[in-house]
N, C-alpha and C positions, 0 to 999 in steps of 0.2 A: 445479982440482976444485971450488973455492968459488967458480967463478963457474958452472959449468955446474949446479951445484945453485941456484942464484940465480935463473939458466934455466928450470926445471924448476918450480920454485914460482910465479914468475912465471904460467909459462903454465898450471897447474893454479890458477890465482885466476881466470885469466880462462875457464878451460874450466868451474868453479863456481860462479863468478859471475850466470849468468843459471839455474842450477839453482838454486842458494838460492832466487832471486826465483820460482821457479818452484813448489817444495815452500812459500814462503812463502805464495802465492797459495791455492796449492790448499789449505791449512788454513785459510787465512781462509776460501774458500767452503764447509770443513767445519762451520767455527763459525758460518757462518752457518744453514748449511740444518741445523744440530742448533736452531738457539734457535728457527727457522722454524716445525720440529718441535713442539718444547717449548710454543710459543704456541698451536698451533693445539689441541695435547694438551690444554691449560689454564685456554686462555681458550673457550667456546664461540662458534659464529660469530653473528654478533648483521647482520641483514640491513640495519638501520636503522644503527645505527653504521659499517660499510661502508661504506653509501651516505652518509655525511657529514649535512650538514645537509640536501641537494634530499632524503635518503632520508627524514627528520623529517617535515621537510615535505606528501611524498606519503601519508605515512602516517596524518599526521596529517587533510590534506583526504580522504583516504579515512574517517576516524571522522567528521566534517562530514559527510563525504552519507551516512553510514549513520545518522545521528542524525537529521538533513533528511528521510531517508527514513523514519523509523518515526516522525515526528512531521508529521504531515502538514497543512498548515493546512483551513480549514473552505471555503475552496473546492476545496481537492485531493481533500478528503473526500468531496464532494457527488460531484466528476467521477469519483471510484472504484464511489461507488456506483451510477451512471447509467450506468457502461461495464458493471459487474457483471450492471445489471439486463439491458443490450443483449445481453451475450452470452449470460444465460441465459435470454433470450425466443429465443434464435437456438440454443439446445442445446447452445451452447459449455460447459459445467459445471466444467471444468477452469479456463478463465478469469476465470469466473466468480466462481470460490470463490479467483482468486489475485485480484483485485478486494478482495473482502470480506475478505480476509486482511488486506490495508494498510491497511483503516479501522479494524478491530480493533487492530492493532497501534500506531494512533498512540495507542491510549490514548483516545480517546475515543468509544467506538463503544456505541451505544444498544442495548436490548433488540435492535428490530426487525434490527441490522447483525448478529447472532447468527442470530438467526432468518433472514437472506437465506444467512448461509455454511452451515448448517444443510441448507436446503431444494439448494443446489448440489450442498454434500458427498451428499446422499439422492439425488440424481439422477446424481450420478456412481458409486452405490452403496457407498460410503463409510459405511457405517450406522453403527459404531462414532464415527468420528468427526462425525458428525451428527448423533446422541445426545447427545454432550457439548455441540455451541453449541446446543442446542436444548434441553438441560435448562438450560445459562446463561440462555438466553433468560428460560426460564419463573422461574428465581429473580430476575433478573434488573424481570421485571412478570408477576408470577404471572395478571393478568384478560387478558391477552391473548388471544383467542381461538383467533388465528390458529396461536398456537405451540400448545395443548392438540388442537387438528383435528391439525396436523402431525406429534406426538409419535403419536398416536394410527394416522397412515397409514403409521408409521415399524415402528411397534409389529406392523401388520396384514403388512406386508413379512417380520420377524423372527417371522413366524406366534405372537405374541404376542399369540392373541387376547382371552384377558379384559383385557387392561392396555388392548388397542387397543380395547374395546367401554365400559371405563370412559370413556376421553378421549373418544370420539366420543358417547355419548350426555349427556354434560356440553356438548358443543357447541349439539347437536340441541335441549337442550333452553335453554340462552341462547339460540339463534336461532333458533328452531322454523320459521323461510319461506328458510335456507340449506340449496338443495337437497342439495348436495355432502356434508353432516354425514349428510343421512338416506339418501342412496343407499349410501356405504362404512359406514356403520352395519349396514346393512341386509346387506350383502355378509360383517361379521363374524358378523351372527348366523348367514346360510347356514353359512359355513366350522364352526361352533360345531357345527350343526345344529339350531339353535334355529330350526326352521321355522315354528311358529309368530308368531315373535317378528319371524321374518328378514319373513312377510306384512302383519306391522300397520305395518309400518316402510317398506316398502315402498307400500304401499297412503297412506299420510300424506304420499308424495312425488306420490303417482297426482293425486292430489286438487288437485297444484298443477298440473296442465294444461302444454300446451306453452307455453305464455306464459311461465309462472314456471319450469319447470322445464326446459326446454330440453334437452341432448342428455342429462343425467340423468335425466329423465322417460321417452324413449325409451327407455335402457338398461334402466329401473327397469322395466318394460313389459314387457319378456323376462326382467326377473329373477322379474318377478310370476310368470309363464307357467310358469316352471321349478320355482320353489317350490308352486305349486297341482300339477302333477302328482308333484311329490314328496308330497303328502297327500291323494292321489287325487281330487283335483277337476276332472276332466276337464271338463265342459261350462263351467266359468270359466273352466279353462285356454286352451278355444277361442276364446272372447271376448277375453280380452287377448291374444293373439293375433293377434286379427284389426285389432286398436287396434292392436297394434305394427306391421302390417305398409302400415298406412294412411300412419304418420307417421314410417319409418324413415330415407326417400330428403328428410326437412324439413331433415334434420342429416347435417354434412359426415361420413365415414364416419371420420375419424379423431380426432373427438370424441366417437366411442366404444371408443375405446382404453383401457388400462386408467390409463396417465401422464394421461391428457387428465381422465378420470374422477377422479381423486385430485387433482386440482387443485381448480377453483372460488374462490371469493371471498377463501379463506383461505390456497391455496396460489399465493398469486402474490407475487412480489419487492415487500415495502414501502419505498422509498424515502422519507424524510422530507422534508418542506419544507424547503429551502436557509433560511438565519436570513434575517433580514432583512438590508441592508447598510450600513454604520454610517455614520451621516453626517458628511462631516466638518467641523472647525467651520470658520468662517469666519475668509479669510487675514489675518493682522492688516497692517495698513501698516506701511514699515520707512521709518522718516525718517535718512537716510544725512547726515552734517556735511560739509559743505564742508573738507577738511584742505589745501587749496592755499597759505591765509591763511600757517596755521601755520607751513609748510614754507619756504615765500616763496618758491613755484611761479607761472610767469607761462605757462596757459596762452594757447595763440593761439585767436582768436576768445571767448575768456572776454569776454562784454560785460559783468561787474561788474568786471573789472579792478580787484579787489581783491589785494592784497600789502602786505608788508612795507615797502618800495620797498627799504630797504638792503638787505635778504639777496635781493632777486628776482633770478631767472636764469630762462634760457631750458632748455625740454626739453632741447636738443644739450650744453649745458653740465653735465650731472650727472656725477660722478664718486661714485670709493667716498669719496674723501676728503670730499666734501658728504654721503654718506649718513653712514659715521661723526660727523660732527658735526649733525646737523640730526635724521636718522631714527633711530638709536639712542640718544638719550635720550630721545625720545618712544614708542618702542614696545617699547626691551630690546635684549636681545641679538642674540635670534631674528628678524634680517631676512635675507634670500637675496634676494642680488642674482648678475644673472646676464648675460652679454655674449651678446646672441639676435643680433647683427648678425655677429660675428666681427670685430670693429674694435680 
């Protein structure tokens, strides 16, 4: 009876046996995937630590070029503005103004580089933010010319016209022979209905002739024509008229657009003179010591076949043991030598 129980035990150890290791397993992968749990619950996932050191690293050259890139040296600058000015002679305006944004942003961007993202921003209709680099501008060099015309055709856009007849006749009158000041001058008094005002002004651009006044003069011609019959001056009306229709086909037809017209002397991209380029100084001579003596190195073809004679040896005869004694107390600790033959 006491063996057949012996039996019995026996083979229930060995029928347990591999279940024990079986429930023991399966709790360990419970404790694991609980602390799994618990970590991820605990700790936040952090994408740089993850990624080890290569994740640091990327990270870190990614802050390099974004630094690289908002500090841009003074010939990157010049090529920003030279591609700005390309695109927006080509009507690109969107490029334009990402151009003038990078010179801006390196931190060293002059009145005029306001002024160029300005006149993009306005031609992409962006008024609001065209207003802003272009009020910069003006604090920026309040005698500028170009930026109080600009503010001013900004102004006449935003049907703001007493702001826009302030700025334009402050121009008109610094530069009394720019036709452009006196033509959109002339064009806020119409919109005012200062017809009057809109004739003398008008009538002071007439006077500069096609020479000076070019497809301004033209336009200004028809503006005459339209304001005399607004105050009943028919038989003038017909004379400038008959001027206008003599010298309309002198000027391309889309130089009397109303963008072409709001341009002129003041509304064009100022790029500034690249600096000059710094000279550099001259190389100085590097007088290099003979260390062969030292070392009691016997090069071949050396014709001063100068040495030690007792420590001389041949290039094929170097070892570490002759660097350790000969080149480490002459230079420290820091020699790297290296076996380039595999010998």
């Amino acid at each position: 009876m006491r063996a057949d129980s012996e039996v019995f035990e026996s083979v229930l150890r060995k029928i347990m046996s591999p279940m024990r290791k079986t429930i023991l397993l399966i709790g360990a992968l419970s404790v694991g995937a609980l602390i799994a749990v618990l970590i991820s619950i605990f700790l936040p996932f952090n994408p740089i630590s993850a990624a080890g050191s290569g994740g640091k690293a990327q990270a870190t050259k990614r802050r390099s070029h974004a630094i690289a890139h908002a500090r841009l040296g003074s010939a990157s600058l010049q090529t920003a503005r030279n591609l700005g000015k390309a695109f927006y002679e080509q009507g690109k305006y969107a490029e334009a103004a990402e151009q003038f944004r990078k010179v801006i942003a390196s931190g060293h961007a002059l009145a005029t580089d306001h002024l160029d993202l300005g006149l993009a921003l306005m031609q992409a209709n962006k008024l609001d933010q065209a207003l802003g680099e272009l009020t910069t501008a003006k604090q920026m060099d309040p005698k500028r010319l170009a930026v109080e015309y600009n503010l001013g055709i900004l102004y006449k856009r935003e049907l703001r016209y007493p702001d826009s007849e302030t700025a334009l006749r402050r121009v008109a009158q610094a530069d009394p022979n720019e036709p452009s000041a006196w033509f959109n001058l002339g064009t806020v008094y119409f919109a005012e209905r200062k017809f009057p005002e809109a004739l003398a002004t008008y009538e002071h651009l007439n006077k500069m002739g096609m020479g000076r006044g070019q497809n301004f003069y033209v336009a200004s011609l028809f503006r005459t024509f339209t304001v005399l019959l607004r105050l009943g001056r028919q038989q003038e009306a017909q004379k400038i008229l008959k001027i206008h229709t003599q010298v309309q086909d002198k000027v391309p037809s889309i130089s009397l657009q109303n963008q072409a017209l709001e341009g002129g002397k003041y509304g064009a991209i100022v790029v500034p003179a690249a600096p000059p380029a710094v000279a550099r100084p001259p190389e100085q001579k590097v007088a290099f010591a003979d260390i062969t003596t030292k070392l009691g190195v016997s090069l071949a073809g050396n014709p001063s076949g100068r040495g030690n004679g007792a420590g001389k040896i041949s290039a094929g005869q170097y070892s570490l043991g002759f660097a350790r004694k000969n080149l480490v107390p002459l230079f420290g600790a820091s020699v790297a030598v290296g076996d380039y033959d595999g010998d």
